[in-house]
ZAVO-247187 format. One line per field, with one value per residue (C-alpha): residue number from 1; residue in one letter; x, y, z. Coordinates in steps of 0.5 Angstrom, whole numbers, plus 2048, in hexadecimal, padded with zeros to 3 digits. Example, Ala and Ser with C-alpha at 12.3 -4.5 7.8 and 13.67 -1.06 7.14 Angstrom:
BEGIN
num: c(1 | 2) .
residuo: c(A | S) .
px: c(819 | 81B) .
py: c(7F7 | 7FE) .
pz: c(810 | 80E) .
REM end
This chain:
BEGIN
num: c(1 | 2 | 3 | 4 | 5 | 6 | 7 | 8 | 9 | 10 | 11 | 12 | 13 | 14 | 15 | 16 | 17 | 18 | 19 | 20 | 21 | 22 | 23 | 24 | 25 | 26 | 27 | 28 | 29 | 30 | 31 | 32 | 33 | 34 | 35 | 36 | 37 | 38 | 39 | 40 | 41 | 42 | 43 | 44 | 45 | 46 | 47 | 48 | 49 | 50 | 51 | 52 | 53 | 54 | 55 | 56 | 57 | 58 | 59 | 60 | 61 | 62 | 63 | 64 | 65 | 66 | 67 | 68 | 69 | 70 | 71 | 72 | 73 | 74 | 75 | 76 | 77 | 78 | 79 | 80 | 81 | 82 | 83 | 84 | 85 | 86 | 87 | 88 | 89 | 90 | 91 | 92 | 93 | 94 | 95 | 96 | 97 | 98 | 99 | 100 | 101 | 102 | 103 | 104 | 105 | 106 | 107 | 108 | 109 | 110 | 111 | 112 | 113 | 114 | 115 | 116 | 117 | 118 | 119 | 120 | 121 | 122 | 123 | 124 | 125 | 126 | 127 | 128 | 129 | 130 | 131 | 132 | 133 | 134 | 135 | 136 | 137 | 138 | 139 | 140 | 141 | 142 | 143 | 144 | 145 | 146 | 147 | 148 | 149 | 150 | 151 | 152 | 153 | 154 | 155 | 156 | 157 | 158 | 159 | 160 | 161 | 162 | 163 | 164 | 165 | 166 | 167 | 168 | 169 | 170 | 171 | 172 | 173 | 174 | 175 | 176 | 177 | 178 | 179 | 180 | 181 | 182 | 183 | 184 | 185 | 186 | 187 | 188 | 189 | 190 | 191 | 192 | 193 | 194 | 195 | 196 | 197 | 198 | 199 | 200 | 201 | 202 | 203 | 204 | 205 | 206 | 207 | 208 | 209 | 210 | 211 | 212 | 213 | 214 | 215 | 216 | 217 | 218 | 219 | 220 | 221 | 222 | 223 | 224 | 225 | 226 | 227 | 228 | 229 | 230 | 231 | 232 | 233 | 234 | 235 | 236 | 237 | 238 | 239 | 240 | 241 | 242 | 243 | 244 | 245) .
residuo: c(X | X | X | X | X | X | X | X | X | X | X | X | X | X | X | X | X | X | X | X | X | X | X | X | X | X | X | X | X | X | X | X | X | X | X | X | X | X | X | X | X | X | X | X | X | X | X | X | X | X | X | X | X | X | X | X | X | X | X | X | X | X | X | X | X | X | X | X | X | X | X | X | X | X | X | X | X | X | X | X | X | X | X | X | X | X | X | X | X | X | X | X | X | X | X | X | X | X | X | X | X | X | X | X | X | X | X | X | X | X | X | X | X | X | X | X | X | X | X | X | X | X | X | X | X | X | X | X | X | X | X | X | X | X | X | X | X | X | X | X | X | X | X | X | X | X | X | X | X | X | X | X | X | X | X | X | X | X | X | X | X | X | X | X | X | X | X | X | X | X | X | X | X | X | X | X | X | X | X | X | X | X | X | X | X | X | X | X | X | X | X | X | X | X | X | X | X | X | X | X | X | X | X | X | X | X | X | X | X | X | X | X | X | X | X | X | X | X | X | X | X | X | X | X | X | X | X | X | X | X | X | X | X | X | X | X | X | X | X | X | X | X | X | X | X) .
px: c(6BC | 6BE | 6C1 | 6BD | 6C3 | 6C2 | 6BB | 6BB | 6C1 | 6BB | 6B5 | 6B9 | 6BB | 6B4 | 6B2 | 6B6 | 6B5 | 6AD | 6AE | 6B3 | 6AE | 6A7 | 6AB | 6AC | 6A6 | 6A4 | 6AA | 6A8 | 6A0 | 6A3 | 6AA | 6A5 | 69F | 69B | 691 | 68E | 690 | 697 | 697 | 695 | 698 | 6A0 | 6A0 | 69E | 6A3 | 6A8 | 6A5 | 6A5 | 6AD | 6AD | 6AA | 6AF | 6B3 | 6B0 | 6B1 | 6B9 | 6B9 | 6B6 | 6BB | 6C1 | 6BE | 6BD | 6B6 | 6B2 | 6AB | 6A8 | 6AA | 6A8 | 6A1 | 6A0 | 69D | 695 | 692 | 692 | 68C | 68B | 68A | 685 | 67F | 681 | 67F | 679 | 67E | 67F | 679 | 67A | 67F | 67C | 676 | 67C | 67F | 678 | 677 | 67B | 677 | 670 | 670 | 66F | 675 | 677 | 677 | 679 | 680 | 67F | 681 | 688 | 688 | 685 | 68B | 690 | 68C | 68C | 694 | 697 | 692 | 696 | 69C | 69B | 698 | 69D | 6A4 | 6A0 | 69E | 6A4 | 6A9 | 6A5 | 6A2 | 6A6 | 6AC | 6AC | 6A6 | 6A8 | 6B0 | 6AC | 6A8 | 6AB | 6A8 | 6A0 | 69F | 6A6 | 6A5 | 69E | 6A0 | 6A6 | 6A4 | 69E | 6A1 | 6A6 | 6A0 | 69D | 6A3 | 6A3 | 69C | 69E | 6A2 | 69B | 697 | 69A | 699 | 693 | 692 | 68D | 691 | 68A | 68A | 691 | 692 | 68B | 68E | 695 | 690 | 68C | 693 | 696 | 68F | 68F | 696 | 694 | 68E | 693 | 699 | 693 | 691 | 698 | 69A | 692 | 693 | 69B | 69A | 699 | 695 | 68E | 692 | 694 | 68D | 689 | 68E | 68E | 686 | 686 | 68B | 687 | 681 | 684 | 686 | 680 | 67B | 677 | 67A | 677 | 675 | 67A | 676 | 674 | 67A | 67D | 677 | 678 | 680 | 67D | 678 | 67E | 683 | 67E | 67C | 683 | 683 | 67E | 681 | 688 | 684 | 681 | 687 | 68A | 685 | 685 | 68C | 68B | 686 | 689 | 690 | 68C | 688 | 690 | 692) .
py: c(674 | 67B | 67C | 67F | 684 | 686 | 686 | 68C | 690 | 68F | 691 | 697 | 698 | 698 | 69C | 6A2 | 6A3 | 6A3 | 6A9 | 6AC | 6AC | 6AD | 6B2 | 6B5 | 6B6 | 6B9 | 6BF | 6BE | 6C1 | 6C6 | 6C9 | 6CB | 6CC | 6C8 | 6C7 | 6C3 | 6BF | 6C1 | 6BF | 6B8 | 6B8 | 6BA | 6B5 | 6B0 | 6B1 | 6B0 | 6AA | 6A6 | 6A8 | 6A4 | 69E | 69E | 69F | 698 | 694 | 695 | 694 | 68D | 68C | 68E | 68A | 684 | 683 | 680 | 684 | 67E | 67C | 685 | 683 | 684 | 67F | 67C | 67B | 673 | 66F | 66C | 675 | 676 | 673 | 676 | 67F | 67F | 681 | 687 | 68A | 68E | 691 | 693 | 696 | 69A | 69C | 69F | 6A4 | 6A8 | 6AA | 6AA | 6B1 | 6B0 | 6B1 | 6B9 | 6BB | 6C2 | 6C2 | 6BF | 6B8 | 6BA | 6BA | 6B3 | 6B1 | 6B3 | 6B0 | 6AA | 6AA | 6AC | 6A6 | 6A1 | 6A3 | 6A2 | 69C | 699 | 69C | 699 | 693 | 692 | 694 | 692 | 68B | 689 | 68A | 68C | 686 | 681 | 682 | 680 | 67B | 676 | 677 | 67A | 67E | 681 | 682 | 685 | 689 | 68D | 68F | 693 | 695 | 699 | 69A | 69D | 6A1 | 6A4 | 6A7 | 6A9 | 6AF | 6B1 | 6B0 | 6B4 | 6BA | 6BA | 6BF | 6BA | 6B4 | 6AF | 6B1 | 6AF | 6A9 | 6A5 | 6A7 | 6A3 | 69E | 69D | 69E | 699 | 693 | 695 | 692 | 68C | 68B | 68C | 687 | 682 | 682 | 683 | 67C | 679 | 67B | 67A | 681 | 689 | 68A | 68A | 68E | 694 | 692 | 693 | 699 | 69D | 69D | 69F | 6A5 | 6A7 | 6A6 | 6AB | 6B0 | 6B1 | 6B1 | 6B8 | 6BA | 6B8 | 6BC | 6BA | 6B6 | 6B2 | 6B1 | 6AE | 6A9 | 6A7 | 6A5 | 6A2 | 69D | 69C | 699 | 695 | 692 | 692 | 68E | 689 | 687 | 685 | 682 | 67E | 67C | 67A | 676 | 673 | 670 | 66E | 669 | 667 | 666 | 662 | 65E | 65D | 65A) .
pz: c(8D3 | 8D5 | 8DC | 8E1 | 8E1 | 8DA | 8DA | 8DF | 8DB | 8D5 | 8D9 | 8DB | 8D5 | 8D2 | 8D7 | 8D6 | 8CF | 8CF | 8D4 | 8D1 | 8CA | 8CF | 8D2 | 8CC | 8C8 | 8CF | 8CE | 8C7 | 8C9 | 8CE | 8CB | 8C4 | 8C8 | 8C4 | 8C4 | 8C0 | 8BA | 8BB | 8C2 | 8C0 | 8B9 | 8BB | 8C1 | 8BD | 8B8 | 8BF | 8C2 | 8BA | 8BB | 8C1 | 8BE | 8B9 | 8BF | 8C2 | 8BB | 8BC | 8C3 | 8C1 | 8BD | 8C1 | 8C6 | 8C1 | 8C2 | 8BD | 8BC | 8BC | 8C3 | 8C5 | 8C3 | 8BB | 8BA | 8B9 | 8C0 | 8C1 | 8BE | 8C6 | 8C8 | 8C3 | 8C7 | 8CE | 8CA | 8CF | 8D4 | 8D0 | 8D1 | 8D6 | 8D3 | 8CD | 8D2 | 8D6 | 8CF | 8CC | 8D3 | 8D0 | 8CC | 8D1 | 8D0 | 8C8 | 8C3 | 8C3 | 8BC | 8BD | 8BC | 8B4 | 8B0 | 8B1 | 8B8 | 8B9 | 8B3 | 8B7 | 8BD | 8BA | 8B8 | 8BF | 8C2 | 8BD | 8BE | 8C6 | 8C6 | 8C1 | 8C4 | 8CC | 8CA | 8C7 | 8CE | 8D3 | 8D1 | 8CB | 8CE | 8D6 | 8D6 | 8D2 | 8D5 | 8DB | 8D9 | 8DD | 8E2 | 8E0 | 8E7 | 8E7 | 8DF | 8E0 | 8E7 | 8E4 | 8DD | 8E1 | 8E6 | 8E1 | 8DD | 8E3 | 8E4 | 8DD | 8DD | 8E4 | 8E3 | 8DE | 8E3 | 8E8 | 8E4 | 8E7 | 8EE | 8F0 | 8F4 | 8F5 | 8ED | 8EC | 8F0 | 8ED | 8E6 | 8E8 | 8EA | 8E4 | 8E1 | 8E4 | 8E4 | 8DD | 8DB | 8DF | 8DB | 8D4 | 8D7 | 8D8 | 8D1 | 8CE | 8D2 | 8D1 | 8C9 | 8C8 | 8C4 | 8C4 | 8BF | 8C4 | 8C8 | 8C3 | 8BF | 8C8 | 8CA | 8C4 | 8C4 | 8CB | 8CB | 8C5 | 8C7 | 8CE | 8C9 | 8C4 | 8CB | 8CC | 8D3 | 8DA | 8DF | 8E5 | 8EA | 8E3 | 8E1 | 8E8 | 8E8 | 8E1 | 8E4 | 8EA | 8E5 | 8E1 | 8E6 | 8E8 | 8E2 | 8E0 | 8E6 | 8E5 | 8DF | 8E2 | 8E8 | 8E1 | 8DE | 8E5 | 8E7 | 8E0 | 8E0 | 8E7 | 8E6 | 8E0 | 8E4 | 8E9 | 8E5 | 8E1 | 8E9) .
REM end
């Protein structure tokens, strides 16, 4: 059992090498001036460095991948899927405005690399590690993973002029990490959050653009869906603690 000393120093840790890498692959696009297929392809290529970056930190920390969540979600697990409903609904919105076929195959390949490297390297850090670090206490586990998740979508978030905007997308950011710290802690595994993140963002990223009242509505339907499902989820594990007394 680390110390609480210990798991700070590895959740800051953890911490400063997403940014460094996410910031990169952001420099990456700006310094080349990157469109298109590059724009998703080259990025790609840094965020699949930082989870190789991720599989070393979990050695150095001597953390066994089993235990970050690499592992077949439990049988017991299996019967609750339903409560991803809303989740798979919030993913397909992306595209409901169609699929955008205009910038070519290579461009949805290159769409599809970059949301795998994401899911992957997120889950890792922020529920494999910073989750499961915390796990002790469930509440505190699932409140500073997303916090932290939150906190690295702000700075994207923040690009956007429109504070009403910016503010609900943090939002969305940081219920969004709940609701994957509940799967990570109902399942014991990463694997449906990569599999559910990296629909998501892929689905985000194929989507033929929205006009811009669309798609703030479209953002204030997901957060409440994504709310639902944590509310479920919550409600759930209470009943079933209360029947435990």
């Amino acid at each position: 059992m680390k110390t609480t000393k210990k798991r700070i120093i590895i959740t800051i840790a953890a911490m400063v090498i997403v940014l460094i890498f996410f910031t990169l692959q952001g420099a990456v696009v700006i310094a080349f001036n990157l469109t298109g297929t590059a724009a998703r392809l080259f990025p790609a290529l840094v965020v699949w460095a930082l989870v190789g970056a991720a599989f070393l930190f979990v050695r150095i920390i001597k953390m066994p991948l089993s235990e970050v969540g690499f592992r077949a979600p439990e049988k017991s697990s299996l019967k609750k899927l339903f409560f991803l409903i809303p989740l798979i609904a919030i993913a397909l919105s992306g595209i409901i405005g169609g699929v955008d076929f205009s910038a070519g195959i290579d461009y949805i390949f290159a769409c599809l690399c970059y949301t795998l490297a994401i899911a992957v390297s997120e889950e890792m850090f922020f529920r494999g590690i910073i989750c499961d670090l915390w796990k002790s206490h469930e509440i505190k586990a699932i409140l500073i993973s997303s916090a932290l998740f939150g906190a690295c979508h702000a700075l994207q978030a923040m690009a956007n002029p429109d504070l009403i905007r910016t503010i609900l997308a943090i939002c969305f950011a940081f219920f969004y990490g709940i609701a994957f710290a509940q799967i990570f802690l109902l399942t014991k595994s990463i694997l449906p959050g990569i599999i559910l993140h990296a629909f998501h963002d892929f689905c985000s990223f194929i989507g033929k653009s929205l006009s811009s009242e669309a798609d703030f509505i479209l953002c204030a339907v997901q957060t409440i869906l994504i709310l639902i499902f944590i509310f479920a989820v919550h409600f759930r594990s209470f009943k079933k603690m209360k029947k435990q007394d």
